[in-house]
C-alpha positions as a Markdown table, in Angstrom:
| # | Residue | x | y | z |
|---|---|---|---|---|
| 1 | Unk | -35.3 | 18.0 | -51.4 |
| 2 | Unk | -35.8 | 15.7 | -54.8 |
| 3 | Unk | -39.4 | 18.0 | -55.3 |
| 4 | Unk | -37.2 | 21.3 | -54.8 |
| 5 | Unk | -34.7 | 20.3 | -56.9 |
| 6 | Unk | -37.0 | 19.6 | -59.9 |
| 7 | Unk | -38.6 | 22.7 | -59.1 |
| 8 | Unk | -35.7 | 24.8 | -59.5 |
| 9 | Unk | -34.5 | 23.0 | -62.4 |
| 10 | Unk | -37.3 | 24.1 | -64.4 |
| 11 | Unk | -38.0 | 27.5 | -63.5 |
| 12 | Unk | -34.0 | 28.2 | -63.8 |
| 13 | Unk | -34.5 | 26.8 | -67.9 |
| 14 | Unk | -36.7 | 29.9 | -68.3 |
| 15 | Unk | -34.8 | 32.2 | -66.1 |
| 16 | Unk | -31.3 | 31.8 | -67.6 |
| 17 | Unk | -32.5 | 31.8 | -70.9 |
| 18 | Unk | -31.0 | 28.5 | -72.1 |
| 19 | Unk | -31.1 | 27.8 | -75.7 |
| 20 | Unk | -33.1 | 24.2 | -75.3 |
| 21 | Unk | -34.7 | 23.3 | -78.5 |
| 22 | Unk | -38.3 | 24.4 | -79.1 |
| 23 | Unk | -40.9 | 22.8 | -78.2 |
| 24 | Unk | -44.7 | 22.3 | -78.2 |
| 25 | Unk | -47.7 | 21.6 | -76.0 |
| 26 | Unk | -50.4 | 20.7 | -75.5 |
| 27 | Unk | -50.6 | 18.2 | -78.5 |
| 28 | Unk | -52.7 | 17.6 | -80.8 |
| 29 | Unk | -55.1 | 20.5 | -81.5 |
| 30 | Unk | -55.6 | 21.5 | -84.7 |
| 31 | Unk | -52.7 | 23.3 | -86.5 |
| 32 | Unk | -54.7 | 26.0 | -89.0 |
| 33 | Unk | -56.3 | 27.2 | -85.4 |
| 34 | Unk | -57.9 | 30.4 | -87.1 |
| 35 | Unk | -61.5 | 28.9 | -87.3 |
| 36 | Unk | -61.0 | 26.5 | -85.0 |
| 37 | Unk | -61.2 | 28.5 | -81.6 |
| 38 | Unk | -57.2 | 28.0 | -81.2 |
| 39 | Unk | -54.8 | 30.3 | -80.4 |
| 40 | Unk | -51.0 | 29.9 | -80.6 |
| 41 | Unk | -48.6 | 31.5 | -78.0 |
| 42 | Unk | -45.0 | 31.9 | -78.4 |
| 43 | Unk | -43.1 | 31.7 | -74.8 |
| 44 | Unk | -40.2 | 30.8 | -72.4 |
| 45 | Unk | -42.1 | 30.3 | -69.2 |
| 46 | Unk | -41.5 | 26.9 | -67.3 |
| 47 | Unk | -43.6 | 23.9 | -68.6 |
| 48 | Unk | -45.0 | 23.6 | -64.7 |
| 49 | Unk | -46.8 | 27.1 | -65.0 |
| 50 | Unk | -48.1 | 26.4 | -68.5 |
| 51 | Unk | -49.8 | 23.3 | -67.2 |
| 52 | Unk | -51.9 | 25.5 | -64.8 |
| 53 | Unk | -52.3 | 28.4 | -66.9 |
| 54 | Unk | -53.4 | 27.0 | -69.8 |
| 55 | Unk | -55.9 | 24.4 | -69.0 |
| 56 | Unk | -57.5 | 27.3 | -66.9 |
| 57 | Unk | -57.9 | 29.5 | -69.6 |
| 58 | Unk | -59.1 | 27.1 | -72.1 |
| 59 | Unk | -61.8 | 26.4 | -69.5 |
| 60 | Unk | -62.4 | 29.7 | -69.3 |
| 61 | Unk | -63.5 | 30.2 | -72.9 |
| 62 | Unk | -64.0 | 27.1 | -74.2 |
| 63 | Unk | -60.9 | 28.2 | -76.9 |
| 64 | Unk | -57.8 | 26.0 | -77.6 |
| 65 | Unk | -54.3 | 26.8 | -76.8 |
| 66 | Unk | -51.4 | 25.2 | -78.9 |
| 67 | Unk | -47.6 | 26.3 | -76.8 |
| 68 | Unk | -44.4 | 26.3 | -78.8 |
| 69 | Unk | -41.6 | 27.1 | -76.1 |
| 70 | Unk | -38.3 | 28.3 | -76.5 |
| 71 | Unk | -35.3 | 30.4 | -74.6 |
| 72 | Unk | -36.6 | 34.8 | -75.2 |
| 73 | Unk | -34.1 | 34.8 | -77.3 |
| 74 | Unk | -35.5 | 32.2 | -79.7 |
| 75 | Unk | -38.7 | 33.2 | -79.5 |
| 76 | Unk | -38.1 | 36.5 | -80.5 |
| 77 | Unk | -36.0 | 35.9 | -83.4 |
| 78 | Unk | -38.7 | 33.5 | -84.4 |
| 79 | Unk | -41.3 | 36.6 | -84.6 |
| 80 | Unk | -38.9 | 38.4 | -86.6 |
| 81 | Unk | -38.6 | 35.3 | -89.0 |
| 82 | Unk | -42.5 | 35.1 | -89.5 |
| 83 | Unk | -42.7 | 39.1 | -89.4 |
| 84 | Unk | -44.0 | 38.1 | -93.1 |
| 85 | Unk | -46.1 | 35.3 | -92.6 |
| 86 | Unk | -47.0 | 35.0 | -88.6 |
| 87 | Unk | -47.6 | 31.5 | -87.1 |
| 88 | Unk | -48.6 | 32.3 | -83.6 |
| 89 | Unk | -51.0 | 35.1 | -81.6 |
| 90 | Unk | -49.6 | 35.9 | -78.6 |
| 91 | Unk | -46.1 | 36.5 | -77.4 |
| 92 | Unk | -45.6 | 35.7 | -73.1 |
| 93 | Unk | -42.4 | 37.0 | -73.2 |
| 94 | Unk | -40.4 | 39.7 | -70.7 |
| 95 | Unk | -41.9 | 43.1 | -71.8 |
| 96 | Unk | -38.2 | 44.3 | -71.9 |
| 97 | Unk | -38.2 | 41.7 | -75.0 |
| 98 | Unk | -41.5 | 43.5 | -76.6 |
| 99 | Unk | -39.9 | 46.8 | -76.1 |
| 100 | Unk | -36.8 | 46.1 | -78.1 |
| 101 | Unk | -38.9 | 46.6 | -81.2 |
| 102 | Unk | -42.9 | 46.9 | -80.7 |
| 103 | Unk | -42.6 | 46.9 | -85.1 |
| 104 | Unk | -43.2 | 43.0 | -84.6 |
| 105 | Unk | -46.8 | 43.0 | -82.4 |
| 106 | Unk | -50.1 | 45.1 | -82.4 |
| 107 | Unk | -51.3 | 47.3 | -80.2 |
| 108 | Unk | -53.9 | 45.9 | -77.6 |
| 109 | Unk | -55.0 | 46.9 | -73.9 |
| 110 | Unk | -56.5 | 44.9 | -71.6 |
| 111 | Unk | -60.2 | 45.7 | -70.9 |
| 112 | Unk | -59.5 | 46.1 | -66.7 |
| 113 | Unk | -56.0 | 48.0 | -67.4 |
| 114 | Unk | -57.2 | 50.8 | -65.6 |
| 115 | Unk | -57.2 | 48.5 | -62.4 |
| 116 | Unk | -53.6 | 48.1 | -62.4 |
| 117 | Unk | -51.8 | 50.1 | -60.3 |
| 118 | Unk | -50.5 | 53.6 | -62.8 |
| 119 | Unk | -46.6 | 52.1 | -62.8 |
| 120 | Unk | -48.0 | 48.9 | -64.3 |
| 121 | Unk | -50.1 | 50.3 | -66.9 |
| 122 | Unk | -49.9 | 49.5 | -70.7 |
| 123 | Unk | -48.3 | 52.9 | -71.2 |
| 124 | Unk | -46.6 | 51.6 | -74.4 |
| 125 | Unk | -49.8 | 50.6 | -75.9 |
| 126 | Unk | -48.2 | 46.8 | -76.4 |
| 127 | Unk | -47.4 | 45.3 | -73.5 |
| 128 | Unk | -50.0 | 44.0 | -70.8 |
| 129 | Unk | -47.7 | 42.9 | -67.9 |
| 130 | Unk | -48.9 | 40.4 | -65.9 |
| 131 | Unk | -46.6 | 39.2 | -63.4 |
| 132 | Unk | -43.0 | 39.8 | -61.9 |
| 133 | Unk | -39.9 | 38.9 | -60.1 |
| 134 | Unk | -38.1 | 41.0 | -58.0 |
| 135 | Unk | -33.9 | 40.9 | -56.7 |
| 136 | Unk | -34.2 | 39.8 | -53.0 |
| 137 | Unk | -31.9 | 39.1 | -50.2 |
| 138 | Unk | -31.6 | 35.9 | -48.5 |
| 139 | Unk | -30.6 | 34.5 | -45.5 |
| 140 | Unk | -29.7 | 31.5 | -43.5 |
| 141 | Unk | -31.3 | 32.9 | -39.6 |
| 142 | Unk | -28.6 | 29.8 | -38.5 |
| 143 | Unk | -25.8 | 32.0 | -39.0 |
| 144 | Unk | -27.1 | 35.2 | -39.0 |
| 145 | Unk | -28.5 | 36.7 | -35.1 |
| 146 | Unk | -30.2 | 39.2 | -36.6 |
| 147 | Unk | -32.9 | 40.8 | -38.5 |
| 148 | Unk | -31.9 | 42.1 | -42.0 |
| 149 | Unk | -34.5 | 44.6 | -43.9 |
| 150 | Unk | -32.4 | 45.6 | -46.4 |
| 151 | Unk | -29.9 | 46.9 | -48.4 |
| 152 | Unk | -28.2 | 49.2 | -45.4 |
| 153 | Unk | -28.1 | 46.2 | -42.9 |
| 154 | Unk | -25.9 | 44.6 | -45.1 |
| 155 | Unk | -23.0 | 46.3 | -44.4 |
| 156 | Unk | -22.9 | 45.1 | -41.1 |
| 157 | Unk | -19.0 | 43.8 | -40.0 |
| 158 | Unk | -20.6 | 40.7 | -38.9 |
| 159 | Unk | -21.3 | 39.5 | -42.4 |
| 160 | Unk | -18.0 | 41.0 | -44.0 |
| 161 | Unk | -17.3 | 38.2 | -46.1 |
| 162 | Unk | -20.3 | 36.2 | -45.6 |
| 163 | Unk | -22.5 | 37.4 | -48.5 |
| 164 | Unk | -22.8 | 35.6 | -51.8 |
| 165 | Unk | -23.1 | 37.8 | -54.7 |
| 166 | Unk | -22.0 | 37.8 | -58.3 |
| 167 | Unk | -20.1 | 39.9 | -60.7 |
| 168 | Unk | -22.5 | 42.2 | -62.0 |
| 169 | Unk | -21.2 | 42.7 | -65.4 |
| 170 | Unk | -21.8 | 39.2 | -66.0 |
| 171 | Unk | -24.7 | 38.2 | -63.9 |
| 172 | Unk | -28.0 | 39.3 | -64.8 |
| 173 | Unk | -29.3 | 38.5 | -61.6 |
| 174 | Unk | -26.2 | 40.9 | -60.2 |
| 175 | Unk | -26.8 | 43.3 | -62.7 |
| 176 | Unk | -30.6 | 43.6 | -61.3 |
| 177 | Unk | -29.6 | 44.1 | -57.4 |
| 178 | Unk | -26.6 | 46.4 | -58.7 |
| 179 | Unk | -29.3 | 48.8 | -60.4 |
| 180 | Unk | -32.0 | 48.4 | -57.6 |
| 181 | Unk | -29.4 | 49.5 | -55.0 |
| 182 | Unk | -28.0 | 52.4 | -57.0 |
| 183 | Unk | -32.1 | 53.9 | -57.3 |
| 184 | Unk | -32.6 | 52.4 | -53.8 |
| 185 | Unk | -29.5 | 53.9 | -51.7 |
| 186 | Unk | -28.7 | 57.3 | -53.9 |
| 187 | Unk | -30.5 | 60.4 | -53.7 |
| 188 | Unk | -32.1 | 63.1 | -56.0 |
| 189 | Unk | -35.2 | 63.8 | -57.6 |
| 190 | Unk | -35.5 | 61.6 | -60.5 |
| 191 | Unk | -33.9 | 58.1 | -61.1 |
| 192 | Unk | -30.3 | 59.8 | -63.7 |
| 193 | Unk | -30.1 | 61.9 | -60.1 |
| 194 | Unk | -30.0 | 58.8 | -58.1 |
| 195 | Unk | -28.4 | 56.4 | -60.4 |
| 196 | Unk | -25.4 | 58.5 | -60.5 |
| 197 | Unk | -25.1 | 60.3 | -57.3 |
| 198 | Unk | -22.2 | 59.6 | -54.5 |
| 199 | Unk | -24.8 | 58.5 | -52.0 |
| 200 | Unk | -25.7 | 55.7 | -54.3 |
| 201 | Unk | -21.6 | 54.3 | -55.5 |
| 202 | Unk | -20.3 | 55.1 | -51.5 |
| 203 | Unk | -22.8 | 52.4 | -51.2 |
| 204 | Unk | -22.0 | 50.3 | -53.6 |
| 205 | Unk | -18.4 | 50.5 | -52.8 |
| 206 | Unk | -19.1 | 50.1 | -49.1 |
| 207 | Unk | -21.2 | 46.8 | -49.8 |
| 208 | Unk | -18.9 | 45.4 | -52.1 |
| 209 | Unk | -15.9 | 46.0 | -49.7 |
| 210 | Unk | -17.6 | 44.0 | -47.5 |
| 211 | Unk | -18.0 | 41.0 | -49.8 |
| 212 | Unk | -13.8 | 40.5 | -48.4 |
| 213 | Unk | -13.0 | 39.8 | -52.1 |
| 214 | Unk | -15.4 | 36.9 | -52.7 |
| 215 | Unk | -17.3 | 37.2 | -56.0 |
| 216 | Unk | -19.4 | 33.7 | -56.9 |
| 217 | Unk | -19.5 | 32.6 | -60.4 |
| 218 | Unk | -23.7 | 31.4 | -60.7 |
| 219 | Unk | -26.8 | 32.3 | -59.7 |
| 220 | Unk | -27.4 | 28.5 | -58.3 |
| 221 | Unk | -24.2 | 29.1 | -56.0 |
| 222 | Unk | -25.8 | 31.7 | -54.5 |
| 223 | Unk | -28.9 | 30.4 | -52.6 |
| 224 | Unk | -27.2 | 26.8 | -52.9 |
| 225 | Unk | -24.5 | 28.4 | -50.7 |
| 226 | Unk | -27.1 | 30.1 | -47.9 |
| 227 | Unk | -28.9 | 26.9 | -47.6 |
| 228 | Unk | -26.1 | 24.8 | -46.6 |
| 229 | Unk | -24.3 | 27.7 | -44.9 |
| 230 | Unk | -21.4 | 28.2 | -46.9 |
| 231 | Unk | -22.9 | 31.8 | -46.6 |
| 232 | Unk | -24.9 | 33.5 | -44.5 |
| 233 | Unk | -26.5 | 36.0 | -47.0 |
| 234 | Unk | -27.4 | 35.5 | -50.5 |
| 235 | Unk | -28.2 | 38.4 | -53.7 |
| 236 | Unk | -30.2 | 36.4 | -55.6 |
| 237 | Unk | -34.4 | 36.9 | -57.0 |
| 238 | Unk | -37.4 | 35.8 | -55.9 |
| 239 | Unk | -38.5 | 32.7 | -58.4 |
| 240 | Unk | -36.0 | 30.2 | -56.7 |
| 241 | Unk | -36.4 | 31.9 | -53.0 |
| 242 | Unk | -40.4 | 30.7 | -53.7 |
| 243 | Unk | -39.1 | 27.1 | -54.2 |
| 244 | Unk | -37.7 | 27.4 | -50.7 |
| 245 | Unk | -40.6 | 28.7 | -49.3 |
| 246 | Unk | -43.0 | 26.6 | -50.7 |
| 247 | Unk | -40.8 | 23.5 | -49.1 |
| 248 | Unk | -41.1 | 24.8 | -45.5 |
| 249 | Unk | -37.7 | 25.3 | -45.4 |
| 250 | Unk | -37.6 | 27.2 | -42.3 |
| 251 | Unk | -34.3 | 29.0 | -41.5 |
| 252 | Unk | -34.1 | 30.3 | -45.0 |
| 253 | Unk | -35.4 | 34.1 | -45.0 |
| 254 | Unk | -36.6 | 36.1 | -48.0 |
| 255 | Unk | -36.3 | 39.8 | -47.8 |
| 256 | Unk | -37.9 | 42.1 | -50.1 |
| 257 | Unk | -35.3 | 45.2 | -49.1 |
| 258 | Unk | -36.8 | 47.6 | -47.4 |
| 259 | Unk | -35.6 | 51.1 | -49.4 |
| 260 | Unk | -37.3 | 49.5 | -52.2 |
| 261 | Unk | -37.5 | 46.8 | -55.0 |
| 262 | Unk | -37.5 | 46.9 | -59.1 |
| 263 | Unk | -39.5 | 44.5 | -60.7 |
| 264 | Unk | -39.0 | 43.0 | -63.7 |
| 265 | Unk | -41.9 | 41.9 | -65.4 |
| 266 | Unk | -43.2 | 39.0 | -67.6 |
| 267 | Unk | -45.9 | 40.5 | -70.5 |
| 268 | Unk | -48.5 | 38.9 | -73.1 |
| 269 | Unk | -48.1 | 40.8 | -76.2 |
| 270 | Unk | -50.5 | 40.5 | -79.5 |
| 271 | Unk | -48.4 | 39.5 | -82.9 |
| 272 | Unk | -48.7 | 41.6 | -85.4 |
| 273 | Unk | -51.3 | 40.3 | -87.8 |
| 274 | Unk | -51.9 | 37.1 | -86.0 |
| 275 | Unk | -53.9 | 34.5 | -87.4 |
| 276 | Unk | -56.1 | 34.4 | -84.9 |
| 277 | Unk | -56.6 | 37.9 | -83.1 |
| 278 | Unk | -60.3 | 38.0 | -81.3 |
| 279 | Unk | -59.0 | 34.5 | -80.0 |
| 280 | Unk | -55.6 | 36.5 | -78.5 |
| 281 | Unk | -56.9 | 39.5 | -76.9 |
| 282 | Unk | -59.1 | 37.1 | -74.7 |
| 283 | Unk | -56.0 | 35.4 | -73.8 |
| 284 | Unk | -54.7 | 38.8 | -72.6 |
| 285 | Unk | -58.4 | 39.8 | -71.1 |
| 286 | Unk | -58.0 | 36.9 | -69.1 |
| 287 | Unk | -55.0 | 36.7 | -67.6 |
| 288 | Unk | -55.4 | 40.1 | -66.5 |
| 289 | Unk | -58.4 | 39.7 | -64.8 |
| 290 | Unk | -58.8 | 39.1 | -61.3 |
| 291 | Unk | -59.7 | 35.6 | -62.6 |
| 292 | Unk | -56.3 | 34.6 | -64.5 |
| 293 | Unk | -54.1 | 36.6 | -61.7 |
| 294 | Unk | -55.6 | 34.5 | -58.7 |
| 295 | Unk | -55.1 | 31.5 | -60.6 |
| 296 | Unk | -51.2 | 32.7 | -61.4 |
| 297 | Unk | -51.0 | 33.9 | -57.7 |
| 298 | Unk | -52.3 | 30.5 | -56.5 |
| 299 | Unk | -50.8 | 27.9 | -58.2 |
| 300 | Unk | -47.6 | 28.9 | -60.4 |
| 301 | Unk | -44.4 | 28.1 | -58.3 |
| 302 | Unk | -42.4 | 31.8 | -59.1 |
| 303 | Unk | -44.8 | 33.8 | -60.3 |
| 304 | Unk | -46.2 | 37.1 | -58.6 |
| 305 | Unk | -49.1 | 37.8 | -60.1 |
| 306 | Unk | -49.3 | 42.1 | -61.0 |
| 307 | Unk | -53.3 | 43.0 | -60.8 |
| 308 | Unk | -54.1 | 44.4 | -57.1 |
| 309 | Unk | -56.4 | 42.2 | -55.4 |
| 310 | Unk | -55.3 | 38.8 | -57.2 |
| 311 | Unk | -55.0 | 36.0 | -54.4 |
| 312 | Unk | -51.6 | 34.8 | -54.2 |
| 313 | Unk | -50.2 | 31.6 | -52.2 |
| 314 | Unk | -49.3 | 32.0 | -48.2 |
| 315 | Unk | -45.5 | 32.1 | -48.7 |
| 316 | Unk | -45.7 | 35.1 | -51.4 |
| 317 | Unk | -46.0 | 38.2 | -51.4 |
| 318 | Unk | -48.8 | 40.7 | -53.0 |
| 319 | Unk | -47.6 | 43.1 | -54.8 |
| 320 | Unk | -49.6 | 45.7 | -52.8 |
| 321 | Unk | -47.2 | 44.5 | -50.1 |
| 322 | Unk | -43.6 | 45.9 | -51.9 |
| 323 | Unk | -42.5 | 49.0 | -51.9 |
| 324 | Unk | -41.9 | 49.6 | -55.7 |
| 325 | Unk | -39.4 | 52.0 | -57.2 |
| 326 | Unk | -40.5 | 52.9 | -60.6 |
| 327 | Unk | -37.9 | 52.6 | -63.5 |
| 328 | Unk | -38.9 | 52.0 | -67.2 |
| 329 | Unk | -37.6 | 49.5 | -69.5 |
| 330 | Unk | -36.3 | 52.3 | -71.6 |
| 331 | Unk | -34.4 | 53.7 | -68.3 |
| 332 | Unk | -33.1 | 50.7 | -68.0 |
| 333 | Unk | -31.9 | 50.4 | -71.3 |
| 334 | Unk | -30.5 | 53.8 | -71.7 |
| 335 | Unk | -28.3 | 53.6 | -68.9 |
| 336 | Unk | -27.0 | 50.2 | -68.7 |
| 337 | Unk | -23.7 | 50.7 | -69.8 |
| 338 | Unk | -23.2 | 53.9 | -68.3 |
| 339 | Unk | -23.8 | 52.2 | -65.1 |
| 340 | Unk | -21.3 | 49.1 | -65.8 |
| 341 | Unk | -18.8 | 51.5 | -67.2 |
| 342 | Unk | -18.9 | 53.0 | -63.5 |
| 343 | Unk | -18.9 | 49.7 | -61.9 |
| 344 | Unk | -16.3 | 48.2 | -64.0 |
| 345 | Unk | -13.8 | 50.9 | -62.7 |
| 346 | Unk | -15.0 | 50.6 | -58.9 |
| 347 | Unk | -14.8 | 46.7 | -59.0 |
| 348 | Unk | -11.5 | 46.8 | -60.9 |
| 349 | Unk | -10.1 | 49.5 | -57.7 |
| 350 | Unk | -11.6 | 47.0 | -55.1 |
| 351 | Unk | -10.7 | 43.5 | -56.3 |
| 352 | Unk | -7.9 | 43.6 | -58.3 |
């Protein structure tokens, strides 16, 4: 349990954004990097992944890497700062993060982004995705007798009061399931159909009623509390689920719900007039190759690699394997606060 903890420790730095200082690795290669062969990525992803992907790539190539880490939010403020005067090449960073303003990077496509399946495609010209988490449910097969698919099995009576989930105007991780079971349960032809029809919120309602007034207050409560069977069923995502799985912790399931899943995904971005640009769109060439992806499949702890075909460790999932319901970024952003306004009055008539 000491190996999981450490695990989830790091992977929850990246995931909840924190705002640790930045920081940089490898050291020591040379800091002009334009002539050089060295590239400079900006990014928030966990140390543990950076130590395989980087190394793999430099390899690869034969070109340097220098990392400077930091929380999404720093790193793209730093971007921003150096809009004038940029110090890095590459930006691994949520594409939700890119989108906010594609003014600060260049366009670039990968040379294989045809392979991609079309949802995953670099339709905005900026963003090459290459991996992703999805919202999953978990559960503890101790307390729970039987099998749970999805979203509609969890409004079985059995479990009233036995799931952990969060408030999902304040929990990202909430927020994400909230969405996915709007698009996942409600009905119509197109995603504003769905999001807002009475099929989707008489669900909602339904599973929150079932929650018996108990809202948790973190992420790590949640699959915390199904491992030690303070609940029986967990709303949580699929990074610290892997941790689980990776341990051979057997009477821990991972669901990926049946009616469908929204992925969120992680992208590598080219900086606007980066210092070293030939040396950056081979990063991105790479990591989207078969190559990259198997090594991102194989041996990063939380990461799904996108690219169909990309070996991936025993206890994950391909993404081949999910049923995928397709919502932009921009959809996402657009109707965020419609959906929390909704939510907000529904939560308000149930739990207070």
């Amino acid at each position: 349990m000491k190996k999981l903890a450490t695990l989830l420790l790091g992977m929850l730095i990246v995931l909840a954004g924190c705002s640790t200082p930045a920081d940089k690795t490898p050291e020591g290669n040379d800091p002009e990097g334009t002539d050089s062969g060295t590239i400079t990525i900006y990014t928030p992803t966990a140390q543990d992944n950076l130590d395989v992907m980087i190394p793999a790539f430099e390899e690869a190539t034969g070109i340097k890497v220098e990392v400077i880490r930091g929380s999404s939010g720093e790193i793209y403020s730093r971007i921003q700062a150096e809009a004038e005067n940029p110090k890095a090449d590459v930006a691994w960073i949520p594409t939700s993060t890119v989108l906010l303003d594609t003014s600060y990077f260049d366009p670039y496509t990968a040379a294989n982004d045809d392979q991609y399946d079309e949802v995953f495609r670099n339709t905005s010209g900026y963003t090459t995705q290459i991996g992703y988490n999805a919202p999953v449910i978990i559960y503890n097969t101790n307390l729970v007798d039987f099998e749970i698919q999805g979203y509609a099995d969890l409004l079985n009576p059995e479990l009233k009061g036995k799931i952990a989930m969060g408030n999902a105007a304040s929990s990202s991780s909430a927020y994400n399931h909230l969405e996915n079971m709007l698009l996942a349960m409600g009905t119509g032809t197109t995603n504003d159909e769905k999001a807002l029809s009475k099929d989707a919120w008489d669900y909602v309602r339904a599973f929150y009623e079932n929650l018996d007034g108990k809202i948790v207050d973190s992420s790590s409560v949640t699959y915390e509390g199904v491992l030690s069977g303070e609940y029986a069923v967990g709303m949580t995502w699929d990074t610290p689920a892997q941790a689980y799985m990776a341990e051979g912790i057997d009477n821990l399931k991972v669901v990926y719900m049946a009616e469908g899943v929204i992925p969120g995904t992680s992208s590598v971005t080219l900086i606007k007039n980066a210092p070293n640009p030939e040396g950056a769109k081979k990063f991105i060439d790479w990591f989207a190759s078969l190559e990259g992806q198997s090594v991102y499949g194989l041996d990063c702890l939380g990461a799904n690699p996108i690219l169909p075909g990309a070996e991936v460790a025993d206890y994950k999932l391909g993404i081949k394997d999910l049923n995928v319901i397709p919502r932009t970024t921009e959809w996402q952003a657009e109707n965020k606060e419609k959906i929390l306004d909704l939510y907000e009055d529904m939560y308000l008539d149930i739990f207070e």
